[in-house]
C-alpha positions in Angstrom: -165.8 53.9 151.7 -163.0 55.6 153.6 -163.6 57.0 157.1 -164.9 60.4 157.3 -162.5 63.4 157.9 -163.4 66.3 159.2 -161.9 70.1 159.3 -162.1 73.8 160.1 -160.4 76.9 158.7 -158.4 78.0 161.5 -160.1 80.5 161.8 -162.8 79.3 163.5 -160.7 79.9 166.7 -159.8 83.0 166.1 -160.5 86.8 167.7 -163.1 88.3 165.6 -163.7 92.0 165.5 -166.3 94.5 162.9 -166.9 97.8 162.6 -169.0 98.0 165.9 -166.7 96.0 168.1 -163.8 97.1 167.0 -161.8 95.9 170.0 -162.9 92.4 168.5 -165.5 89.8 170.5 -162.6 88.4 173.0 -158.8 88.7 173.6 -156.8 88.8 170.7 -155.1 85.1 169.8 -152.0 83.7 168.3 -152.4 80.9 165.2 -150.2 78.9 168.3 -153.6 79.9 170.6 -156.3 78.8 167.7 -154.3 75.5 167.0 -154.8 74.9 171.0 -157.9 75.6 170.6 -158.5 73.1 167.4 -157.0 70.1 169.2 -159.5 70.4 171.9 -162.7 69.6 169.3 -163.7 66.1 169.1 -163.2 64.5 166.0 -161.0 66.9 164.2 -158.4 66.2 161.8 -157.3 68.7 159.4 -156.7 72.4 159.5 -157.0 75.1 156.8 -154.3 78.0 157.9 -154.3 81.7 157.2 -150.8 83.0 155.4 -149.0 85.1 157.0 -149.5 83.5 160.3 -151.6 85.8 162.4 -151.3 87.4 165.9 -147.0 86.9 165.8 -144.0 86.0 164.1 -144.2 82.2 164.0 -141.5 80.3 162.1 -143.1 76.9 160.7 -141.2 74.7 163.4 -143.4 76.3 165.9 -146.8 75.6 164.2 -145.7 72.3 163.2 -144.4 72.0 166.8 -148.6 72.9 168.1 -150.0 71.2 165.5 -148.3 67.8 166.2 -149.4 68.1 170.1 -152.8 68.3 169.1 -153.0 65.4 166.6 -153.6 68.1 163.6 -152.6 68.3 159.9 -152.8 71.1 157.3 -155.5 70.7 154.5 -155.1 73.9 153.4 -153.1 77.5 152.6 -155.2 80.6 152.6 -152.7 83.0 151.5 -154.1 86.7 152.5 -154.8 88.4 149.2 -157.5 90.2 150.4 -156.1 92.5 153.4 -155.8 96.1 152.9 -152.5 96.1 150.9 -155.0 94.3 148.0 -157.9 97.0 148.9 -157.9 97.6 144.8 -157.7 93.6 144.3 -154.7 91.1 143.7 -155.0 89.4 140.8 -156.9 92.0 139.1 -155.3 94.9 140.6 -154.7 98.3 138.1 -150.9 98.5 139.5 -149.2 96.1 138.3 -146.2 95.7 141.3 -149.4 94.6 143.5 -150.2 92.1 140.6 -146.4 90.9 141.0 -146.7 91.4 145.2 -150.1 88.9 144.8 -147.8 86.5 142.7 -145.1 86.3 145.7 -147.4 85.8 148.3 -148.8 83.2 146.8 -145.6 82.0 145.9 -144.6 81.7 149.2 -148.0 79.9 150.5 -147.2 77.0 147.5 -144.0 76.7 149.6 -146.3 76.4 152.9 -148.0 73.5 151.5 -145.6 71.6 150.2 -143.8 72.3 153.9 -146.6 71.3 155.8 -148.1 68.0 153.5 -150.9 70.0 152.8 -153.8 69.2 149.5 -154.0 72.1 148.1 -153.3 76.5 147.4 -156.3 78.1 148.4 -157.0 80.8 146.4 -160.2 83.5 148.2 -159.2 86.4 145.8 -162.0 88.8 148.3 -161.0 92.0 146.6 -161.0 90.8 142.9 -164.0 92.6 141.5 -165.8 96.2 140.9 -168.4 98.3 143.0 -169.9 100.5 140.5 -171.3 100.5 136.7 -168.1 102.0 134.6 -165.5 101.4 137.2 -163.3 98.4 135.4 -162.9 97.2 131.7 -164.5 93.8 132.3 -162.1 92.0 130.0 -159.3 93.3 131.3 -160.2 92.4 135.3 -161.2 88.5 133.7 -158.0 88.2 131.8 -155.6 89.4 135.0 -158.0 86.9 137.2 -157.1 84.1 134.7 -153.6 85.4 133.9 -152.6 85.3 137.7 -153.9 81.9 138.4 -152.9 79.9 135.3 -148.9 81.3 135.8 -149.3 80.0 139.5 -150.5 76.7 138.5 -148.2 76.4 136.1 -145.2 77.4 138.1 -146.2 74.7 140.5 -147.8 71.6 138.5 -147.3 69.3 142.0 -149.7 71.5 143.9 -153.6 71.7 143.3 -155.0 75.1 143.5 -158.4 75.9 144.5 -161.0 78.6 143.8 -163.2 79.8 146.6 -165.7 81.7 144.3 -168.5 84.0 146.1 -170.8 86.4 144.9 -169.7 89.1 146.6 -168.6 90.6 149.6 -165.9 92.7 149.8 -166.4 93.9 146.8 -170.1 94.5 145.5 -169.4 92.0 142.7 -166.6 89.5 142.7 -164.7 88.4 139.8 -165.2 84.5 140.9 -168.7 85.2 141.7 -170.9 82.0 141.2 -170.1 78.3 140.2 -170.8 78.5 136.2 -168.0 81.7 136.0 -165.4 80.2 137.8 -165.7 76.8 136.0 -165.5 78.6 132.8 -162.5 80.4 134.0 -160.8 76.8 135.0 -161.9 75.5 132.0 -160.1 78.4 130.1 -157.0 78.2 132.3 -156.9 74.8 131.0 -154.8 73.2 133.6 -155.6 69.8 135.5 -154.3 71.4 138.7 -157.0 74.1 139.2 -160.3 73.5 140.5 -163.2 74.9 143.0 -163.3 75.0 146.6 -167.1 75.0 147.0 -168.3 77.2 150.2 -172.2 76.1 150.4 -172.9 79.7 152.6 -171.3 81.3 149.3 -173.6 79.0 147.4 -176.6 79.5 148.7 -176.0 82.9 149.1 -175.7 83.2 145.5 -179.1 81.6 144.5 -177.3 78.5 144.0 -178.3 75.2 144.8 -175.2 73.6 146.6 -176.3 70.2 145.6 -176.5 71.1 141.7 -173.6 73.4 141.9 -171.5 70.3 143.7 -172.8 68.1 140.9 -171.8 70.9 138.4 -168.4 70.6 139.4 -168.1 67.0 139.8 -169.1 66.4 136.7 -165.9 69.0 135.2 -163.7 66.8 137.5 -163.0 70.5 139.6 -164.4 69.7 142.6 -161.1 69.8 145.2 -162.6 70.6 148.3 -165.5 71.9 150.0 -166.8 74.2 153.6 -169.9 74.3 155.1 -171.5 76.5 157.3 -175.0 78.4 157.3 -176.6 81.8 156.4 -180.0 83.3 155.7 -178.8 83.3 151.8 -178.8 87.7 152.0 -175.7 87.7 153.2 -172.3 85.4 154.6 -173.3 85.1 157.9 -170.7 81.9 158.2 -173.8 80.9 160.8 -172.8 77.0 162.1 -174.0 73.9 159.4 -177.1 72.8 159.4 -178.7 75.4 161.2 -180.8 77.0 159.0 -180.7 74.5 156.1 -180.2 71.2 157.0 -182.0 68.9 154.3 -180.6 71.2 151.4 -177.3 70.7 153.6 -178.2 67.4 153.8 -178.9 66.9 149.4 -175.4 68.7 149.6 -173.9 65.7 151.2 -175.7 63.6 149.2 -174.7 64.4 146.0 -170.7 64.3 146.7 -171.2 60.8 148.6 -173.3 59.8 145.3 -170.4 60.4 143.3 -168.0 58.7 145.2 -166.3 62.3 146.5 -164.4 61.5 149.9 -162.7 64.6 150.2 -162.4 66.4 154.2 -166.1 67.7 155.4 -164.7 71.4 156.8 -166.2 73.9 158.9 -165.9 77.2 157.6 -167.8 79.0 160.5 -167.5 82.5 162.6 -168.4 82.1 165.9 -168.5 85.8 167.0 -170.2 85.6 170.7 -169.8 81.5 170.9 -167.5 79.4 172.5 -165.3 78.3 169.4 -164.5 75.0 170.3 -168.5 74.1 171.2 -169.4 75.7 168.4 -167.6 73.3 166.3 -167.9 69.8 168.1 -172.0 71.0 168.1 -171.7 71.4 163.8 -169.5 68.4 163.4 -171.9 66.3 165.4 -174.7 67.6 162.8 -171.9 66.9 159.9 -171.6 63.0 161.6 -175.6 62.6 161.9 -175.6 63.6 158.3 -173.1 60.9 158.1 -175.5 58.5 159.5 -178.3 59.6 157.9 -176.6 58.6 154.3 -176.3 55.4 155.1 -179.9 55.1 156.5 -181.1 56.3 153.1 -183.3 54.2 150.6 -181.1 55.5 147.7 -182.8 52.7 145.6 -187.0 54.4 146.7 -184.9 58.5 146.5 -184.1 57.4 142.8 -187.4 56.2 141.6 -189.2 59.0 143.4 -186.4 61.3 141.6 -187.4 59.9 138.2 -190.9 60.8 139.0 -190.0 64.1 140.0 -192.2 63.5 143.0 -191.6 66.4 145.1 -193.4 65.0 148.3 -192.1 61.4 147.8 -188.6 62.2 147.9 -188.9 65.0 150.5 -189.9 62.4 152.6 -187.6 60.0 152.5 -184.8 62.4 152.9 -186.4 64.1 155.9 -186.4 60.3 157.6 -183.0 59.4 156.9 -181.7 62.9 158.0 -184.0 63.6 161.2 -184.1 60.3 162.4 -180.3 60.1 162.4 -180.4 63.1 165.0 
């Protein structure tokens, strides 16, 4: 087993502002700040990075230039679909130059990755989706989602795309919305280069299970990459892993290191009125007791408890593997 990698949207380290405090929760920052920022959390490795950079105009020399001096690569692209020029959605948007304006932005994040050695296109189409009963023609708004990411991925068969699905949030109901959906949308796109980035807050928040949605996915061979974070499952609170939910957290775990999944374990996390850098050495030191507490499992009592369907027995054991890890 490989050595585990950990990583953070880099957004973590960001300025964050709402409708209340609209002068945002702290001085506004550059991406050059938040990579500063990044390098100064123990244990971190990897990046995921907005498109357009935010907070200035950064050519790529100059976040290469901050990400080298803090030991950091790229994981990820995020291109920003979801902004206020997409307000009416990207891929699924009525006008179709905004269709074609979706199509070059994300043109230009697949030339990010291949730029900065990153895995994959991260595709978090926010605005993809309705608000009221009547408003779109549902087969229209699933063919444009399918339409706009199968000519992507086939436009660029060296890169991996990924889908970070979530029921909803901008919009009331989001095209992507749950796990089964967006497989069946990969499965239709029908290209090997298109598969799920699975947010456990956007899980859970659904009514999912992230341990039988990861399983879900795994077993379509979609699963690219993964966040997690924590919420009270009525909304994306993007609270910090394990803090609410830590043994479903920790079944989450389970299940990719079951199937032999070694992909990055990333933080996708808002620390509004936290110090950002605290806030994510305290959740990776959860994510590395988790760690621990795998390997202190008795995989071999879990599974015959698990083909009893013993509730209690199984509960057990995974509560002493995880807590007495911490």
């Amino acid at each position: 087993m490989t050595e585990q990698r950990f990583g953070a949207g880099i957004w973590h380290f960001a300025t964050y502002l709402d409708r209340y405090a609209t002068d945002g929760y702290g001085a506004p920052r550059t991406i050059l700040d938040a990579i500063d920022l990044a390098g100064q959390v123990r244990d971190l490795s990897v990046v995921d990075m907005n498109y357009p950079f935010f907070g200035g105009d950064f050519s790529n020399v100059q976040v290469k230039e901050a990400l080298e001096r803090n030991g950091l690569g790229v994981i990820g692209i995020t291109p920003e679909i979801y902004t206020r020029e997409f307000m009416k959605g990207s891929f699924t948007n009525p006008d179709a130059g905004i269709r074609r304006r979706t199509h070059e932005l994300v043109t230009e994040a697949c030339d990010q990755v291949r730029y900065f050695g990153a895995d994959y296109v991260k595709l978090w189409p926010g605005q993809d989706g309705w608000d009221y009963p009547f408003q779109v023609d549902y087969g229209t708004l699933w063919k444009h989602s399918l339409d706009g990411v199968g000519q992507l991925a086939s436009e660029n068969p060296d890169l991996k795309f990924v889908i970070e699905y979530k029921p909803r949030e901008p919009r009331v109901r989001m095209s992507f919305g749950s796990v089964a959906r967006t497989l069946l949308g990969i499965e239709k796109i029908g290209l090997p280069n298109v598969g799920i980035l699975l947010d456990f807050g956007h899980a859970i928040m659904g009514g999912e299970s992230a341990a039988d949605s990861a399983q879900l996915a795994i077993d379509y061979g979609r699963l690219f990459g993964m966040d997690v974070n924590d919420n009270y499952r009525s909304w994306d609170d993007d609270l910090v892993a394990g803090s609410l939910h830590p043994i479903e957290l920790f079944e989450f775990f389970y299940v990719l290191r079951k199937n032999n999944w070694e992909g990055v374990w990333q933080l996708d996390q808002f620390p509004f009125r936290e110090d950002s850098v605290a806030t994510a050495n305290h959740a990776i030191d959860f994510l590395k007791a988790a760690g621990k507490g795998l390997e202190a499992l008795d995989v071999d009592a879990l599974k015959e408890a698990q083909s009893r369907h013993d509730a209690i027995g199984a509960l057990k054991i995974a509560q002493k593997a995880l807590f007495g890890a911490m």
